[in-house]
C-alpha positions as CSV (number, residue, x, y, z in Angstrom):
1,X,149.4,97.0,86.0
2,X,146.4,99.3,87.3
3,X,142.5,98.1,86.7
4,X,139.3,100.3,87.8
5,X,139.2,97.5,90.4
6,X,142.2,99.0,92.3
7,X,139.6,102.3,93.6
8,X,137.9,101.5,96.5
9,X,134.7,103.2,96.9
10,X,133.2,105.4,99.0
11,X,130.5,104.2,101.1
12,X,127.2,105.5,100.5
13,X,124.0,105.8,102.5
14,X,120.7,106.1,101.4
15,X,118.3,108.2,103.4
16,X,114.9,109.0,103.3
17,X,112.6,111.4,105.4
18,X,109.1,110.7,105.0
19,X,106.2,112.5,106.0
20,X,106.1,111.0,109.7
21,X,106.5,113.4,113.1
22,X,110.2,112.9,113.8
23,X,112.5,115.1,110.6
24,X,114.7,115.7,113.3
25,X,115.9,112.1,113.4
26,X,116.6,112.6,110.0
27,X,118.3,115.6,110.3
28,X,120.5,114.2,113.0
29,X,121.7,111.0,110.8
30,X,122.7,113.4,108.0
31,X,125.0,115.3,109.9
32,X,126.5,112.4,111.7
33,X,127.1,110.3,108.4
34,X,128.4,113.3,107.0
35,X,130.9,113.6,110.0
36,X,131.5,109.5,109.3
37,X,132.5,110.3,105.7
38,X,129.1,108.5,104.5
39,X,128.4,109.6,100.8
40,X,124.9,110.4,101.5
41,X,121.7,110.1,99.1
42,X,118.6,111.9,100.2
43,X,115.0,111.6,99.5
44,X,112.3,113.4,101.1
45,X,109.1,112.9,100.4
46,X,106.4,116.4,99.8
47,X,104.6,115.5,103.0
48,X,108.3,115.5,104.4
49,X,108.6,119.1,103.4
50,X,106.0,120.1,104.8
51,X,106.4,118.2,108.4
52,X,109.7,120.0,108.4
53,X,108.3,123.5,108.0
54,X,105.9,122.3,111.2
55,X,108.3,120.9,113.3
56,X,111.7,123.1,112.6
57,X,112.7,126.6,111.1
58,X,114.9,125.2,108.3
59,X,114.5,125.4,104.6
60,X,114.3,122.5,102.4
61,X,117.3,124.0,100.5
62,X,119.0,123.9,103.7
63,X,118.6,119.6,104.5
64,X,119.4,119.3,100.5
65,X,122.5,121.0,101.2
66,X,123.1,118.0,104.1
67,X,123.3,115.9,101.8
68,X,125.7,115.1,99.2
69,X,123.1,113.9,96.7
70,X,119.4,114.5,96.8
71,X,116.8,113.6,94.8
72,X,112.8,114.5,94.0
73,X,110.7,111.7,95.3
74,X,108.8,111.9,91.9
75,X,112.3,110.8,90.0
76,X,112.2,107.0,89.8
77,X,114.9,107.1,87.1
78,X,117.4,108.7,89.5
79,X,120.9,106.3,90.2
80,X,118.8,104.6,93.8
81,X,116.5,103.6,92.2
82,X,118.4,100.5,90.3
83,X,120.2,97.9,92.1
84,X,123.5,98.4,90.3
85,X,124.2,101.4,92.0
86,X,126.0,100.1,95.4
87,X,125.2,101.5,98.9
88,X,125.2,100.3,102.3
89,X,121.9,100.4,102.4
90,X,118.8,102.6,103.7
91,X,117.5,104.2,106.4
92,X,113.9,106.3,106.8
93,X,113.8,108.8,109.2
94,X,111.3,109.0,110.4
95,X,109.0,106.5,108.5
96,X,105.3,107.2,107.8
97,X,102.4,104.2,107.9
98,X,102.0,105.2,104.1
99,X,106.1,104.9,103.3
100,X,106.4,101.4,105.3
101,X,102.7,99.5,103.8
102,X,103.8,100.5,100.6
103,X,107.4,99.3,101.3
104,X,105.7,96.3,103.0
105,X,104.2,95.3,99.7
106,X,106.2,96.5,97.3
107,X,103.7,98.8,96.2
108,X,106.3,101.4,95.2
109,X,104.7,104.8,94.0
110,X,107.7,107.0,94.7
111,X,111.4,107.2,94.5
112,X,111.6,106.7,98.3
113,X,109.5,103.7,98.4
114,X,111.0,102.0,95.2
115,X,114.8,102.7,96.7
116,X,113.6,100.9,99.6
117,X,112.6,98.1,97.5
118,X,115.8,97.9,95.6
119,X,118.0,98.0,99.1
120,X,115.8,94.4,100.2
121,X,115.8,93.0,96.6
122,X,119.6,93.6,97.0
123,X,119.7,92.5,100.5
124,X,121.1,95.1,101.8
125,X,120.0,96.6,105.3
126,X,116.9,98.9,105.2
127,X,116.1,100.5,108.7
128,X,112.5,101.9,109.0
129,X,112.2,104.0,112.0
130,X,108.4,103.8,112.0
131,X,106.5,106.9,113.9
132,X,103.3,105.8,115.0
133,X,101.1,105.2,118.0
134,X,98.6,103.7,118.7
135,X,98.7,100.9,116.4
136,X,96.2,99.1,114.9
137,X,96.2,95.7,113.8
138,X,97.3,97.1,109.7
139,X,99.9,98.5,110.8
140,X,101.1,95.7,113.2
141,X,100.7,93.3,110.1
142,X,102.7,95.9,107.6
143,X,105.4,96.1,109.9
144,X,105.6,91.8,109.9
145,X,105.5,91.9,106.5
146,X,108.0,94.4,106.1
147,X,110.2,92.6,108.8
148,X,109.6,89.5,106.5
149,X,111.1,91.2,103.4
150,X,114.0,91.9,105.2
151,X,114.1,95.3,106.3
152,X,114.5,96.4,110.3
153,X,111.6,98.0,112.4
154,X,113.1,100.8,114.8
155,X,110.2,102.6,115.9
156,X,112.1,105.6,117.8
157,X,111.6,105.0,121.2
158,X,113.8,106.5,123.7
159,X,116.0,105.1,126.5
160,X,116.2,106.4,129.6
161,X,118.4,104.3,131.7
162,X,121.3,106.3,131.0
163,X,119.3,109.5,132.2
164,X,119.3,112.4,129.1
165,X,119.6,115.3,130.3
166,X,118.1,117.2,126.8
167,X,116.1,116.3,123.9
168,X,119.5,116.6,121.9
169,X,120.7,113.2,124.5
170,X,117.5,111.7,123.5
171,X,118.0,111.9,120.0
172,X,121.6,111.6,119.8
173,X,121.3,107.7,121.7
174,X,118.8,106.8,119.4
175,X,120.7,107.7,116.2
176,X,123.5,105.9,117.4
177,X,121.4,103.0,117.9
178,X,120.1,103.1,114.4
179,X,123.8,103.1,113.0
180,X,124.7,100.5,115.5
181,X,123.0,98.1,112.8
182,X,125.5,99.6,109.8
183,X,128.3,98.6,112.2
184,X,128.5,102.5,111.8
185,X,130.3,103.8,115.3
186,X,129.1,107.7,115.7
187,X,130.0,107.2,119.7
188,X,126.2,108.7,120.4
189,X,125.2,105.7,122.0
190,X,126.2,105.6,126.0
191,X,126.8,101.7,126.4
192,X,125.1,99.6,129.2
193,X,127.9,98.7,131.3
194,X,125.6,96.2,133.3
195,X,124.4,99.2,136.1
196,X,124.1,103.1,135.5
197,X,127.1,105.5,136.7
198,X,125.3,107.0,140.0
199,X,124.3,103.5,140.8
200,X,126.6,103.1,143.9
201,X,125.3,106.7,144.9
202,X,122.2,105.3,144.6
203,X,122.3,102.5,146.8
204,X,124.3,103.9,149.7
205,X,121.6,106.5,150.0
206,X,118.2,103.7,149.9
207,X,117.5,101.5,152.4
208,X,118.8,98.1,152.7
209,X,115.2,96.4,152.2
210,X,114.5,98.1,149.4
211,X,117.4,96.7,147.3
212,X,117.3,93.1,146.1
213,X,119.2,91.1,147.8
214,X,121.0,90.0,144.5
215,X,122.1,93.2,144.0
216,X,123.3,94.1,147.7
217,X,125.5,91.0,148.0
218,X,126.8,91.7,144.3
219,X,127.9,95.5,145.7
220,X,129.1,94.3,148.8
């Protein structure tokens, strides 16, 4: 005999794009989760809005339409916003200082803040990719707390040991990265292999003394 327990369901992502520089990272994870077959749920904060109009020439309409749910981040009766409603978790990109201290101390004014809150109450994964620099000591002591609470710090910061070649690269590595921590393989992330591709190029063209030792017997 058939139960409702029999359908499994599809996995579902929150994500939330904040007010931060950086709405292309969020950008970026909608389209890949998409491409995952990630049910995705989409806040974005007013001060998100209008970082998008400064840093790209799409429409709000148009990231709603990314998603497959989005929500105001003034409706804190929407499904998110209770822990019944299952999902793998969240992920802010990018994360403003205002989004994580409030997250920090569950201080949570807005939808995007309080789904936050209801991912770590949950214990499910919450992934801040905090955009911010310098820091002062506030900040260093709201992302402890927030650490703390449970959720992940991923400030975006990019690698360059396997040599991008565009901003896209850049991006695209550290997206990968951030669903790395979902167990979410997107195959954006170039894997360290332990030396880079053009490292035997590399060394036949250098002089022997200025390779270390180590590594010259290891290539020999």
């Amino acid at each position: 005999m058939q139960t409702p327990f029999t359908q499994p369901l599809r996995r579902r992502m929150i994500v939330g794009i904040s007010g931060a520089t950086g709405t292309i990272y969020g950008l970026r994870i909608l389209e890949v989760l998409r491409l995952l077959d990630i049910e995705t749920h989409l806040i974005m904060t007013k001060p998100g809005e209008r970082t998008l109009a400064y840093e790209t020439d799409r429409k709000v309409r148009d990231i709603r339409n990314m998603a497959d749910f989005w929500y105001a981040d003034t409706d804190i009766g929407a499904t998110i916003a209770s822990g019944s409603f299952r999902t793998m978790g969240m992920i802010t990109a990018p994360c403003s200082v205002r989004s994580l201290s409030a997250i920090a101390t569950g201080n949570t004014d807005g939808l995007l803040t309080r789904a936050a809150d209801v991912c770590l109450k949950e214990r499910r994964r919450v992934v801040l990719m905090f955009r911010e620099t310098p820091l002062h000591s506030g900040h260093i002591r709201a992302m402890a707390q927030a650490t703390e609470n449970g959720a992940i710090i991923f400030p975006p910061v990019p690698a360059f040991y396997d040599r991008p070649a565009s901003l896209d690269e850049m991006v695209n590595h550290t997206v990968g990265r951030v669903l790395d921590l979902f167990d979410l393989e997107a195959r954006l992330a170039r894997r360290w292999s332990g030396r880079p591709d053009n490292f035997r190029a590399a060394l036949d063209a250098s002089e022997p003394d200025a390779v270390p030792d180590a590594v010259v017997k290891e290539g020999a």
